[in-house]
MARGUFI-934447 format. One record per atom (N, C-alpha, C, O, CB): y, x, z; residue in three letters. Coordinates in pm, whole numbers, plus 32768, in hexadecimal, padded with zeros to 4 digits. Glycine has a CB too. Example, Ala and Ser with C-alpha at 12.3 -4.5 7.8 and 13.67 -1.06 7.14 Angstrom:
<sites>
7DC78527830CALA/7E3E84CE830CALA/7EB68528830CALA/7EB48590834EALA/7E41846B8389ALA/7F1F850582C4SER/7F96855782CASER/8003850A8313SER/8072853D8324SER/7FC48580823CSER/
</sites>
This chain:
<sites>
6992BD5DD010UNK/69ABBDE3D045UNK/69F1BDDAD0CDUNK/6A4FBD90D0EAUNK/6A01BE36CFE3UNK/69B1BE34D11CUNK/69F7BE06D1ABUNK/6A94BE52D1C8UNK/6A92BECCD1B9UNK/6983BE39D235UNK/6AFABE24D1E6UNK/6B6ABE3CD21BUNK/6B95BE9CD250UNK/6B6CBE98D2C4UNK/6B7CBE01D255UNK/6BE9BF16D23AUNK/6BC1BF9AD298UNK/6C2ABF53D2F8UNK/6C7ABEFAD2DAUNK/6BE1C05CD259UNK/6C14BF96D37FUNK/6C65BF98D3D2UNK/6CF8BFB4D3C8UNK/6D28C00ED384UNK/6C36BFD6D413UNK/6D41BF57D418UNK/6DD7BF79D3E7UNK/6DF5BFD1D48FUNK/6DC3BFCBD4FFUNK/6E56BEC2D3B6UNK/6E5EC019D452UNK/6EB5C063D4E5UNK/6F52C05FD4E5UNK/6F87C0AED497UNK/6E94C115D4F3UNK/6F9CC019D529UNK/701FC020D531UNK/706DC078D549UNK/7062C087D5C3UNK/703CBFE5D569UNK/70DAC0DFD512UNK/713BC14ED546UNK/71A6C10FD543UNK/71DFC0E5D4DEUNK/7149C1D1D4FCUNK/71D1C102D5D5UNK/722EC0C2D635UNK/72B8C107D61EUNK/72FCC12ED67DUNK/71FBC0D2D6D2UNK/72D9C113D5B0UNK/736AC15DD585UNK/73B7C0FFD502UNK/7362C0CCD4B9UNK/7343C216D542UNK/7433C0E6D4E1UNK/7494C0C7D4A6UNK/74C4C128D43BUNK/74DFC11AD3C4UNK/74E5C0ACD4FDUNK/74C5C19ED49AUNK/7503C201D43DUNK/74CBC247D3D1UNK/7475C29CD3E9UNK/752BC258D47DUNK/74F4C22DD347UNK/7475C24FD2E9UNK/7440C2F5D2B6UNK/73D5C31ED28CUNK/749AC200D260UNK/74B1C32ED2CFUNK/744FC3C4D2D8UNK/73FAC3D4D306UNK/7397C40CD2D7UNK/746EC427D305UNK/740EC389D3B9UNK/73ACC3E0D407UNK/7340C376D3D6UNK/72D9C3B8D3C8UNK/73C6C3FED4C2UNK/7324C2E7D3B2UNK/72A7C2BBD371UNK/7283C306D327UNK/720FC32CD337UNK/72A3C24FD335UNK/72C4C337D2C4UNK/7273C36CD253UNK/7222C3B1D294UNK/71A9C398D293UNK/72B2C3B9D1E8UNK/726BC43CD2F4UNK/723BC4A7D317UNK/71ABC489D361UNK/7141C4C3D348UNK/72A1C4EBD365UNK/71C4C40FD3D0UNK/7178C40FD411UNK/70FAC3D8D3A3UNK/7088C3EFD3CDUNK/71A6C3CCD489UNK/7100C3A8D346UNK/7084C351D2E5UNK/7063C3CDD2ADUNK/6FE9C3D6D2A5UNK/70B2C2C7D264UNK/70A3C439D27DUNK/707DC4A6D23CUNK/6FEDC4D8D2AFUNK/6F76C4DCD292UNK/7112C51AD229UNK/702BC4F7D32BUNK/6FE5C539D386UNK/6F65C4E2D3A4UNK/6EF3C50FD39BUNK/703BC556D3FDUNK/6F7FC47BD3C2UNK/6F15C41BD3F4UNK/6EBBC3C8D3A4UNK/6E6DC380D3E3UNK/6F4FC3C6D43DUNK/6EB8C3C6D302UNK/6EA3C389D2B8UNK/6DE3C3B0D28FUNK/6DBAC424D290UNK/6F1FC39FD25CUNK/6D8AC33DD26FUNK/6D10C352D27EUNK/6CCBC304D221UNK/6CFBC293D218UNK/6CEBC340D2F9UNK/6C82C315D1EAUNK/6C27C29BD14EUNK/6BFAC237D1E3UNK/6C32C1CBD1CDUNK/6B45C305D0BAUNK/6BD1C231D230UNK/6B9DC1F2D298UNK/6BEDC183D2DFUNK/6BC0C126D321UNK/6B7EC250D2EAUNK/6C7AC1A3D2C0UNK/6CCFC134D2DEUNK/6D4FC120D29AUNK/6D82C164D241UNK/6CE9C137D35CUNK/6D74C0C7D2CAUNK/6E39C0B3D299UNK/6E87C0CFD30CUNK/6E5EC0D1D380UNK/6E78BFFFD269UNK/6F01C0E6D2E3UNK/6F46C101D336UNK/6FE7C09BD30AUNK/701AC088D29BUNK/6F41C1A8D33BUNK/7011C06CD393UNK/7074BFDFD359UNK/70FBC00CD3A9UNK/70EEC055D40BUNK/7031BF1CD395UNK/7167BFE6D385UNK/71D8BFEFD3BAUNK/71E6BF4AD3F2UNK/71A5BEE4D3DCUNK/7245C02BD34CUNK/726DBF6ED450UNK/7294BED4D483UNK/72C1BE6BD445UNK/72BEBDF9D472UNK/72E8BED0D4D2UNK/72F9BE96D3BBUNK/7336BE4CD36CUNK/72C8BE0AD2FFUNK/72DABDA2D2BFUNK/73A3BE9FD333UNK/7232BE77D2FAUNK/7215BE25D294UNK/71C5BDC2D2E0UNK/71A3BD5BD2A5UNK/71D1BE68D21AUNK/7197BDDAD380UNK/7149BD45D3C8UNK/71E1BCF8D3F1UNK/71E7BC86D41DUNK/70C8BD6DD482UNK/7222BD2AD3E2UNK/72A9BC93D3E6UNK/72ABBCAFD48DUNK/7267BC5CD4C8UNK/7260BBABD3A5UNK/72D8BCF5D4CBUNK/730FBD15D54CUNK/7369BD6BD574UNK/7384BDE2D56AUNK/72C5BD31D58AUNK/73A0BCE4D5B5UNK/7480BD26D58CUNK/747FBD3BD649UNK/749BBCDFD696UNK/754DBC49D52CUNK/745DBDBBD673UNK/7443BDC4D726UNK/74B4BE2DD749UNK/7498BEA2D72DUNK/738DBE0CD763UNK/751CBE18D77BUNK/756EBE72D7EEUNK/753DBED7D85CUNK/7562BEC7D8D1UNK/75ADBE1BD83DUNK/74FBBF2BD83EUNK/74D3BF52D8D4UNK/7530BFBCD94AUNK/7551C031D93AUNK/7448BF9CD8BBUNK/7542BF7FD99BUNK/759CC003D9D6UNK/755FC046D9DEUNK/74EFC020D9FEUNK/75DFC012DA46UNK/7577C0FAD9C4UNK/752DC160D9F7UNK/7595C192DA99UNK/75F1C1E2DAA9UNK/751CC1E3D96AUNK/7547C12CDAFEUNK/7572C133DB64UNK/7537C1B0DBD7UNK/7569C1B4DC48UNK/7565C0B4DB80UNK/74B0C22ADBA5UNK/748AC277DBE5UNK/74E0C2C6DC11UNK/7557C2D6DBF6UNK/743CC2A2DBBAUNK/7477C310DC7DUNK/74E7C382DC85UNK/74BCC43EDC4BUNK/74F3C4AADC63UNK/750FC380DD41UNK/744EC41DDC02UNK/7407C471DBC2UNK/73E1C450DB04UNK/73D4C3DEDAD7UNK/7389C472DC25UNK/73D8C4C4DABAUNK/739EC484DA42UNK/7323C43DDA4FUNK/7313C3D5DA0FUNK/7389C4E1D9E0UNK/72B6C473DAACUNK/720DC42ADABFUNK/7243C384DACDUNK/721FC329DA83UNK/719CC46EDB7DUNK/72A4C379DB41UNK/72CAC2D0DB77UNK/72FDC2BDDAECUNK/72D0C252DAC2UNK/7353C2A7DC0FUNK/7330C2E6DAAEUNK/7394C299DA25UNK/731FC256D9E7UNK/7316C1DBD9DFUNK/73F1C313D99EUNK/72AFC2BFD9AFUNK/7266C2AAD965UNK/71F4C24FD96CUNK/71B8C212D914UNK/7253C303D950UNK/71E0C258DA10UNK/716FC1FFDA31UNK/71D5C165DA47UNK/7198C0FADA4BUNK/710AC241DAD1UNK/7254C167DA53UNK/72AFC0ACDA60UNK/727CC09ED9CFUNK/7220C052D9B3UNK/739DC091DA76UNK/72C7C0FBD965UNK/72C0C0B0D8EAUNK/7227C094D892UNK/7234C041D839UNK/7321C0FED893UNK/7193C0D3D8A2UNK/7105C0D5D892UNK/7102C040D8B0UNK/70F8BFDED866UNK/70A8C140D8F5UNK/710DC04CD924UNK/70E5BFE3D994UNK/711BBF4ED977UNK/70D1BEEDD984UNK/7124C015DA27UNK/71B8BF42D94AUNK/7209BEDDD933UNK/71B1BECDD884UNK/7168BE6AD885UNK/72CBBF0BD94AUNK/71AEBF01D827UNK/717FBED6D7A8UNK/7115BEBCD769UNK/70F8BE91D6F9UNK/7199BF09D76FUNK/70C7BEECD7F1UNK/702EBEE1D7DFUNK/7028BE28D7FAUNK/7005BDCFD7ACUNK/6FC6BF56D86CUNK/7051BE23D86FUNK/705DBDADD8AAUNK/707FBD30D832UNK/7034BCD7D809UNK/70CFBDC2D91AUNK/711CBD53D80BUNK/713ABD07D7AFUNK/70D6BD24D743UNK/7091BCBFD737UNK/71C2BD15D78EUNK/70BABD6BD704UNK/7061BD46D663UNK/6FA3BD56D68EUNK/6F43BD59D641UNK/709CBDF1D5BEUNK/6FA6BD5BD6F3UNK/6EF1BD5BD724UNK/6E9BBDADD6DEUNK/6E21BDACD6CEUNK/6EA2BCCDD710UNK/6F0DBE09D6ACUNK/6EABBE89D664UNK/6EC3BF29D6B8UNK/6F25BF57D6F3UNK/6EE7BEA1D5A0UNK/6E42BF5DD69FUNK/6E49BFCAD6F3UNK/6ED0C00ED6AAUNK/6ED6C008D62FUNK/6DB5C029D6F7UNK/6F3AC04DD6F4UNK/6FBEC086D6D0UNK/6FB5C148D6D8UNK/6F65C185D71FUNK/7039C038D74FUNK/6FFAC172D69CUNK/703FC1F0D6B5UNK/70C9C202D6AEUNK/7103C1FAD642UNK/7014C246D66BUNK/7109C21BD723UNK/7197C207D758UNK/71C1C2B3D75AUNK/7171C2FDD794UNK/719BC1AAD809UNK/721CC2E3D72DUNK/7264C39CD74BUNK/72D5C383D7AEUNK/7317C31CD7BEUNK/72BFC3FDD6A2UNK/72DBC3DBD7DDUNK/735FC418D844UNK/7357C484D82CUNK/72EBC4BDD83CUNK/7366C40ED8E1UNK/73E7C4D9D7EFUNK/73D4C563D7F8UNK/7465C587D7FDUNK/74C3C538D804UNK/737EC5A5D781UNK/746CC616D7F9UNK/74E8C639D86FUNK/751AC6FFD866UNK/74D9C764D883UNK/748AC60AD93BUNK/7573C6F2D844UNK/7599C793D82BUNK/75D3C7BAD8A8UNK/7628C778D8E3UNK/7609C7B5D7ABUNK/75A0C82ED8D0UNK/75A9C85AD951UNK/75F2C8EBD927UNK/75C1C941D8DFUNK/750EC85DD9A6UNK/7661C8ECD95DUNK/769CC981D96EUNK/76E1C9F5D9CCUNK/7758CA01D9E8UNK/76DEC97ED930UNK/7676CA43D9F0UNK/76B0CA7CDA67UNK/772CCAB1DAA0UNK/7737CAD2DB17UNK/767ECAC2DA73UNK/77AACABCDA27UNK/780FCAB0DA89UNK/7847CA5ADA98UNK/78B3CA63DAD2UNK/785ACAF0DA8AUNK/7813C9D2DA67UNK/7855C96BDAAEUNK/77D0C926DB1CUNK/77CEC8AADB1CUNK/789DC8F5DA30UNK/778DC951DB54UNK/7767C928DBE0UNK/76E7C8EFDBABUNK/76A1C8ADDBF7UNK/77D1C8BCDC3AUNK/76C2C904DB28UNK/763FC89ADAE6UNK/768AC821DAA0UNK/763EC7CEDA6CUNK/75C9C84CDB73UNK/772EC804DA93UNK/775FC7A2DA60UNK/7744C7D6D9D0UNK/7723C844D9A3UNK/77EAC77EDA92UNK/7764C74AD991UNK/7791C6DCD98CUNK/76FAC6A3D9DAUNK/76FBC673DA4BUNK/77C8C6ADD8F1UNK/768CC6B0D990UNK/7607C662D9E9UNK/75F1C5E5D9A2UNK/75E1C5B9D930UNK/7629C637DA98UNK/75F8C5BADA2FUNK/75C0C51CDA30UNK/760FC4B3D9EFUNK/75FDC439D9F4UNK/75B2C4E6DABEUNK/7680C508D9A1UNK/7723C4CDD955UNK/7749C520D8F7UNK/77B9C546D8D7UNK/77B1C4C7D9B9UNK/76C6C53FD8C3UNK/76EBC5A1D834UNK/771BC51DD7D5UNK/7785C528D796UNK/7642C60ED7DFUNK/76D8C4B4D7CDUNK/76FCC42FD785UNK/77B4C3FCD78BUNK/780AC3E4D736UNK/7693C3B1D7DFUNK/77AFC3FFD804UNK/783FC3D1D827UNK/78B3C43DD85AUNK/7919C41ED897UNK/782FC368D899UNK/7892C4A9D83CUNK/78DAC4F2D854UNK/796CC4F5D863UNK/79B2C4F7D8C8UNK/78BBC528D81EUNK/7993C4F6D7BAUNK/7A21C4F3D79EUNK/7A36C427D7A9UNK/7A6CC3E9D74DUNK/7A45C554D6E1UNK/7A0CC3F2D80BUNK/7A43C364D803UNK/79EEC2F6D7A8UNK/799DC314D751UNK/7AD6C370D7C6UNK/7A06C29CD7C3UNK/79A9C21AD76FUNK/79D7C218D6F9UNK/7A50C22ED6F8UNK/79B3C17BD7A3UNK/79A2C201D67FUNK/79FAC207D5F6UNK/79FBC28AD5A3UNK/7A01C293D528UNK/7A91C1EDD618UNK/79F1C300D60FUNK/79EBC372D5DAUNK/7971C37ED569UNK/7908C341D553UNK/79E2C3CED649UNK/79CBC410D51BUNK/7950C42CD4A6UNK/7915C495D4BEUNK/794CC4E1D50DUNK/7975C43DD415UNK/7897C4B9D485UNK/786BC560D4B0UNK/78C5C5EFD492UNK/78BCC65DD4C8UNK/77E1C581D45DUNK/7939C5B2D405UNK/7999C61DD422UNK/7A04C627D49FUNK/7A45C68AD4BFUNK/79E3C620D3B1UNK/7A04C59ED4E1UNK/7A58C590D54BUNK/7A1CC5F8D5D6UNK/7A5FC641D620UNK/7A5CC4E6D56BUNK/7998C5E1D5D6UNK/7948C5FCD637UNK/7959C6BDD623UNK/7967C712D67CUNK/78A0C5A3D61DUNK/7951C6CDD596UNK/7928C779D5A7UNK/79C5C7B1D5A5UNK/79D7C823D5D2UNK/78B4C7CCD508UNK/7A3CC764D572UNK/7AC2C7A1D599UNK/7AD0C783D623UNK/7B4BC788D62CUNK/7B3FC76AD54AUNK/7AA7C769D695UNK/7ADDC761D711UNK/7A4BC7AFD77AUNK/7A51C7B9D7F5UNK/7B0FC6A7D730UNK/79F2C7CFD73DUNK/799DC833D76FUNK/79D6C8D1D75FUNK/79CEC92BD7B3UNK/7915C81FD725UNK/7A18C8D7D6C8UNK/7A32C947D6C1UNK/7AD4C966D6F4UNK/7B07C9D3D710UNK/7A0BC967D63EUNK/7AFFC907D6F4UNK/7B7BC914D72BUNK/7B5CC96DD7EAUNK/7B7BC9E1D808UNK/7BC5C856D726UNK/7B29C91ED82FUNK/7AE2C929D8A1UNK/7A82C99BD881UNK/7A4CC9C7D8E7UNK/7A9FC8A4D8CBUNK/7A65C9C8D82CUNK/7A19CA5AD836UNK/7A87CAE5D835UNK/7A7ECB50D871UNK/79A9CA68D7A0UNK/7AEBCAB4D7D8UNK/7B63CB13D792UNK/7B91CB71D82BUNK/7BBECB46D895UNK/7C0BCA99D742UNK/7B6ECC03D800UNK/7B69CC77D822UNK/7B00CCBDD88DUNK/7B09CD2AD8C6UNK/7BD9CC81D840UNK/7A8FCC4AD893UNK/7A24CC4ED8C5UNK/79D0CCE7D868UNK/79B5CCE0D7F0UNK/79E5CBAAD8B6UNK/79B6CD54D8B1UNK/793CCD91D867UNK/78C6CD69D846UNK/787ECD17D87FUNK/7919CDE4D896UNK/78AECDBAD7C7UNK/7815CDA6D787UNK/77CFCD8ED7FFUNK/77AFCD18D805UNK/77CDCE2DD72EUNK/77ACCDD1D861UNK/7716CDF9D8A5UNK/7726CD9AD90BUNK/76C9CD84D958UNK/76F7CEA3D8E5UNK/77D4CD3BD918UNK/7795CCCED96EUNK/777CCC49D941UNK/7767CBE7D989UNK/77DECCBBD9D9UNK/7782CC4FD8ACUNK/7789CBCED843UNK/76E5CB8CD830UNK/76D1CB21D7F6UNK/77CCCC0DD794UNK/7677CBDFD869UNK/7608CB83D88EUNK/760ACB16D898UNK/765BCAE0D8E3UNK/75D8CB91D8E5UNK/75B3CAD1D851UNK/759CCA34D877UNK/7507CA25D83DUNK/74C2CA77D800UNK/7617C9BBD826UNK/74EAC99DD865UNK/7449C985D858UNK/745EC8DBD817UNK/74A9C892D857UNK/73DEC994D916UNK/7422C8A9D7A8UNK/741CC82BD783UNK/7395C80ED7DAUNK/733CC862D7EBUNK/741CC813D6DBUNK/7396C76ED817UNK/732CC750D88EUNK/730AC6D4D830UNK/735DC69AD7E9UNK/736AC730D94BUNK/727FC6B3D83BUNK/7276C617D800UNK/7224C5C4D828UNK/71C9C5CCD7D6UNK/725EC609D783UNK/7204C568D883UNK/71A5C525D8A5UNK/716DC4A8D84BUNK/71B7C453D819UNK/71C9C505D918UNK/7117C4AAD844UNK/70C4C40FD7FAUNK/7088C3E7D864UNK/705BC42ED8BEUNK/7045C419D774UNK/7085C338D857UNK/705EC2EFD8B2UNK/6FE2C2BED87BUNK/6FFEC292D80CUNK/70BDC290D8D9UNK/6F79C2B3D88FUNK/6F33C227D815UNK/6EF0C1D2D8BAUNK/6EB2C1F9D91DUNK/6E6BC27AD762UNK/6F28C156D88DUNK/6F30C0CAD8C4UNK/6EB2C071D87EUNK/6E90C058D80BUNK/6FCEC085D89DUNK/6E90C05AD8D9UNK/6E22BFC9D8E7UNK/6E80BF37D8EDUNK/6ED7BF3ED944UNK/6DB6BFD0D998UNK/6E7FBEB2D89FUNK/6E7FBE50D8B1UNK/6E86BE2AD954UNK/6EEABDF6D986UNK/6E23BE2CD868UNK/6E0DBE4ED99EUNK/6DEFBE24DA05UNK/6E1FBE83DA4DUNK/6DFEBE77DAC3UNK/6D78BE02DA14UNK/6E6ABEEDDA34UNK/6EB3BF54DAAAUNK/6E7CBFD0DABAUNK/6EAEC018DB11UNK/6EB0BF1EDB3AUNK/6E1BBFFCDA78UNK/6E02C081DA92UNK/6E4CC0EBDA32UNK/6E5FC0EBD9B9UNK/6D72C090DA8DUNK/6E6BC13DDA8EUNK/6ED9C1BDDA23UNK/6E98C228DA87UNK/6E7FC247DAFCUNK/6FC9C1B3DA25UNK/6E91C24ED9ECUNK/6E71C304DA04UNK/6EE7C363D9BEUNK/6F31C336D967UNK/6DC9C33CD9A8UNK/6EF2C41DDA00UNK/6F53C43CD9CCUNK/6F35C4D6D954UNK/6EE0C52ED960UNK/6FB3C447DA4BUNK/6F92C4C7D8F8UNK/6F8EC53DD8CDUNK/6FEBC58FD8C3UNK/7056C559D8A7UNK/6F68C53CD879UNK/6FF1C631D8D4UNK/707AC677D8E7UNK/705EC6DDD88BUNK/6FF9C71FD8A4UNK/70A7C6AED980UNK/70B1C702D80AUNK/710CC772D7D0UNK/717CC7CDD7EDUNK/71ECC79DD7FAUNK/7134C74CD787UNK/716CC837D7F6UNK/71EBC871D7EDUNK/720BC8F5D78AUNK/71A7C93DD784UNK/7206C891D875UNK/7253C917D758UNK/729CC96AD719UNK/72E6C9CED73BUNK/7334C994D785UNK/72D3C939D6EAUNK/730CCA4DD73BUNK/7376CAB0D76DUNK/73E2CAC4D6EEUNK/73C6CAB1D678UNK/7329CB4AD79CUNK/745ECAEDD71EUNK/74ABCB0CD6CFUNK/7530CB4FD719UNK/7548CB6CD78EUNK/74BBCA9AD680UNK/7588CB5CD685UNK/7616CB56D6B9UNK/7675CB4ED686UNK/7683CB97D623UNK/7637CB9ED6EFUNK/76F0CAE8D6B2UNK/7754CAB9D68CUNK/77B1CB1BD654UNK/77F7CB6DD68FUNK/777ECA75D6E6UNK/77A0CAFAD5A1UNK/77F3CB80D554UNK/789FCB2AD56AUNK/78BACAB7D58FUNK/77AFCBA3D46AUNK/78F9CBA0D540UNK/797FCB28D53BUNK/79ADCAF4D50AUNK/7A0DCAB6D537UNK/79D4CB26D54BUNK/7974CAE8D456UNK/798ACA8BD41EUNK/790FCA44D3D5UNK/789ECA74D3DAUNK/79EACAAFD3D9UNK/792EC9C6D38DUNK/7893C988D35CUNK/787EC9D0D2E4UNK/78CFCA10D2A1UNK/7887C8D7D339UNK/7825C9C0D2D9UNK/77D4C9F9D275UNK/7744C9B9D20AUNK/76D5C9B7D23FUNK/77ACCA5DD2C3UNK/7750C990D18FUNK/76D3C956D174UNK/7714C8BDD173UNK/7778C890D1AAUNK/7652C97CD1EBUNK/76AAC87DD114UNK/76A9C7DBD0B6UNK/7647C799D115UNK/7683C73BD148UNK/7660C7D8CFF1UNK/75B0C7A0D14FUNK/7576C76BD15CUNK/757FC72BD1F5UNK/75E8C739D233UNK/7526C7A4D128UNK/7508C6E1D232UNK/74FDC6BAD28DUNK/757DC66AD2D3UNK/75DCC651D289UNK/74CAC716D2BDUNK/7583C641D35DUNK/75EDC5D7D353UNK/7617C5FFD3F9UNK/75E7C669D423UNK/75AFC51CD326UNK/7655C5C6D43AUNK/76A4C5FBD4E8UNK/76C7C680D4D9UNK/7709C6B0D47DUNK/7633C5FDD584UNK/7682C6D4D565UNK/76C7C73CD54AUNK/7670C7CCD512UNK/7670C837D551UNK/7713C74ED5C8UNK/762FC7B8D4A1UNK/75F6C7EED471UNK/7659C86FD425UNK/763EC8E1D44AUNK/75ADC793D435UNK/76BDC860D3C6UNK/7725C8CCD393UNK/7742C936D402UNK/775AC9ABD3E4UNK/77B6C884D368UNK/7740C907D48DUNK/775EC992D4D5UNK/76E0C9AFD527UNK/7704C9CAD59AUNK/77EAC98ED53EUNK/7669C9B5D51DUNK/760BC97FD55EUNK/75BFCA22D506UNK/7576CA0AD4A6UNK/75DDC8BBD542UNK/75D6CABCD52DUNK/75C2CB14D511UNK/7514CB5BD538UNK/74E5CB65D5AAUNK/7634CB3FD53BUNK/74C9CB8BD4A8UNK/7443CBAFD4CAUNK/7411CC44D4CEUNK/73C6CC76D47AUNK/73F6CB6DD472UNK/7450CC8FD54FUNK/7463CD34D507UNK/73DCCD4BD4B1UNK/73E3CD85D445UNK/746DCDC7D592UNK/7346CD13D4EEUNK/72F1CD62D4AEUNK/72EFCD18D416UNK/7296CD49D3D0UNK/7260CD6DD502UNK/7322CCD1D3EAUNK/7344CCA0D33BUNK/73BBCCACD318UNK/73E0CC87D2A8UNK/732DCC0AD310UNK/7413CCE6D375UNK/74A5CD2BD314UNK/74E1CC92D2DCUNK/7516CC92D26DUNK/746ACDB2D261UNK/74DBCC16D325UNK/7508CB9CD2D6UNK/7523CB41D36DUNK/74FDCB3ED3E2UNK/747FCB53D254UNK/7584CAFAD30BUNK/75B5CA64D38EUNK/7536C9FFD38BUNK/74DBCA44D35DUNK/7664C9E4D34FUNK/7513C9A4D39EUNK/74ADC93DD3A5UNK/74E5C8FDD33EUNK/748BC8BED307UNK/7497C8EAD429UNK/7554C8E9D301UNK/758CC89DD2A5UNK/759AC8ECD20CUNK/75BAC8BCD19FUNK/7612C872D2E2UNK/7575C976D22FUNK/7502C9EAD19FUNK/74A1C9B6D15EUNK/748CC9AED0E5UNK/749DCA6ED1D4UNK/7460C98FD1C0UNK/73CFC95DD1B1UNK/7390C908D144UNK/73D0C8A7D11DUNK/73B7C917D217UNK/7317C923D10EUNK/7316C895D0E6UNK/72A1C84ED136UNK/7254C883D185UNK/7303C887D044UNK/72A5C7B9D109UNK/727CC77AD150UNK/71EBC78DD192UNK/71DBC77ED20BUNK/7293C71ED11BUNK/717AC7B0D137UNK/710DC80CD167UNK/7114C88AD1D2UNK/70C3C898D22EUNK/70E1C842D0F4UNK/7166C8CCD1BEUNK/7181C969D216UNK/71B7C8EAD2AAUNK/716AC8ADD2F4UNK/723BCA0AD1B2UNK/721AC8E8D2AAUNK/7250C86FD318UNK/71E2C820D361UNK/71D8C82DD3DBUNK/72AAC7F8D2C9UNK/7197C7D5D324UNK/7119C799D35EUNK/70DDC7E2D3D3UNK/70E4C7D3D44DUNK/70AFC791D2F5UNK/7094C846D376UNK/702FC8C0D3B0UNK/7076C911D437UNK/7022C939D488UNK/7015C941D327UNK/7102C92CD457UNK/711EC961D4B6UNK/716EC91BD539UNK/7185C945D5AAUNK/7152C9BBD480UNK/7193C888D4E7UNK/7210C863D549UNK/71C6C823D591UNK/7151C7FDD58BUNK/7294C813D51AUNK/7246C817D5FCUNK/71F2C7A5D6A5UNK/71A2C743D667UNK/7129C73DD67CUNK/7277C72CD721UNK/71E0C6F4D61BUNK/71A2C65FD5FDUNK/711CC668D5BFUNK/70C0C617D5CEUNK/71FDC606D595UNK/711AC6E8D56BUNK/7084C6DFD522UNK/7039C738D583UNK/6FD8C766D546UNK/7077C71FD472UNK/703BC75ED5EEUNK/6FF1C7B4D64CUNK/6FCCC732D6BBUNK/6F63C74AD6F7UNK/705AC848D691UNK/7009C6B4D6E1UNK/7004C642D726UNK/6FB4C5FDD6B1UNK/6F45C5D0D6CCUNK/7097C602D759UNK/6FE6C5F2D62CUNK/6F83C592D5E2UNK/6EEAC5C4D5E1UNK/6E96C573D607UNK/6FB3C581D545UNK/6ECAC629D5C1UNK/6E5BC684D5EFUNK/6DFEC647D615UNK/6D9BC617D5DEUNK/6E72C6D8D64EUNK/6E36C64DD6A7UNK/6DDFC609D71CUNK/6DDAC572D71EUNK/6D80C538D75BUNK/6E17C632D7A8UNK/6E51C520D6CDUNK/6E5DC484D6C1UNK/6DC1C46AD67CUNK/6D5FC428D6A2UNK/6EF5C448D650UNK/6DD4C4A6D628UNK/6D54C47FD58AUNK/6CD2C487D5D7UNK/6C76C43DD5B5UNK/6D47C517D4E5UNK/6CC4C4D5D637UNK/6C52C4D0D662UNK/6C24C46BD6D3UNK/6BAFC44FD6F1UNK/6C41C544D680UNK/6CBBC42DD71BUNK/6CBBC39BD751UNK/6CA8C341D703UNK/6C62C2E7D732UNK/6D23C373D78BUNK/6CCDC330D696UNK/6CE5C2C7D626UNK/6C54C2A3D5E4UNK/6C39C243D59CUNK/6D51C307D5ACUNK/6C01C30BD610UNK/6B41C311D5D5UNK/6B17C29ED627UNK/6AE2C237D5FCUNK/6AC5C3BCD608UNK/6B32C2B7D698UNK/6AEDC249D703UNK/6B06C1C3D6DEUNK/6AADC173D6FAUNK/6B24C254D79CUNK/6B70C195D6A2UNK/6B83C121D6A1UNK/6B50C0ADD606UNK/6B76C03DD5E6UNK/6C12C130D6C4UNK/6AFCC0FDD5D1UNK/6AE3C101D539UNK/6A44C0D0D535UNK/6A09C0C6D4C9UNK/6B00C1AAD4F0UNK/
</sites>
């Protein structure tokens, strides 16, 4: 029986694997983390954009495991802080930090901010990387707004304040199906799956 194609998702962090295997997942192939091809890689995300993040880290793991990769960068953008956190929604509250660290010092920094300027947008780019260097891009995004306190069990960053007026719920309400279907990442995976045909 012939071998389906394998595809690498260039992440550590195991929610967002799951999430991303939920989204991207196909009878037509496998889908592998770094740990289970045995690749222990540092990459700086030295861009100065999520697209550059996403296309260093595609690009760096493709290389190392010689399988076509899918790499994420994504990024909560909120308009009264200037589009911050961004390109440092990850590192926000400091290296070490946890996602409750991250959403007590967003909301701290929101505290007495009004509703109508608490807009924000979750952004998400996918990279998918060629071995030999070719990357193409895909982009999601989401609207919302930052309620002031968390709310909701599910999903993982800053999903608890991560507000959906037209579903009356945080992203962290959700379950994992409803979440798929609307958020950045599954609006970027979307368009991944249909990169991911070509290579099959």
């Amino acid at each position: 029986m012939k071998q389906k194609p394998r595809f690498l998702l260039a992440t550590n962090n195991r929610a967002k694997f799951q999430e991303l295997s939920a989204l991207l997942s196909s009878e037509d192939w496998e889908l592998v983390s770094p740990t289970q091809q045995e690749i222990s890689l540092e990459v700086p995300e030295t861009g100065q954009t999520l697209e550059e993040n996403a296309v260093i880290k595609a690009a760096a793991y493709a290389r190392a495991s010689g399988l076509v990769t899918v790499a994420d960068d994504s990024g909560l953008e909120v308009e009264a802080l200037g589009g911050g956190p961004g390109l440092f929604s990850a590192r926000y509250a400091g290296e070490g930090a946890s996602d409750s660290d991250r959403i007590s010092l967003l909301l701290s920094e929101l505290s007495g901010t009004p509703w109508e300027r608490r807009k924000a947008r979750f952004r998400c780019i996918l990279a998918v990387a060629t071995p030999n260097g070719q990357v193409e891009l895909c982009q999601g995004e989401c609207q919302g707004i930052i309620t002031s306190e968390p709310r909701g069990e599910g999903g993982f960053g800053y999903d608890p304040v991560f507000f959906l007026p037209e579903l009356g719920k945080t992203m962290a309400e959700l379950s994992p199906e409803e979440k798929n279907r609307i958020s950045h990442r599954g609006r970027a995976a979307r368009k991944a799956l249909e990169l991911l045909r070509h290579f099959i």
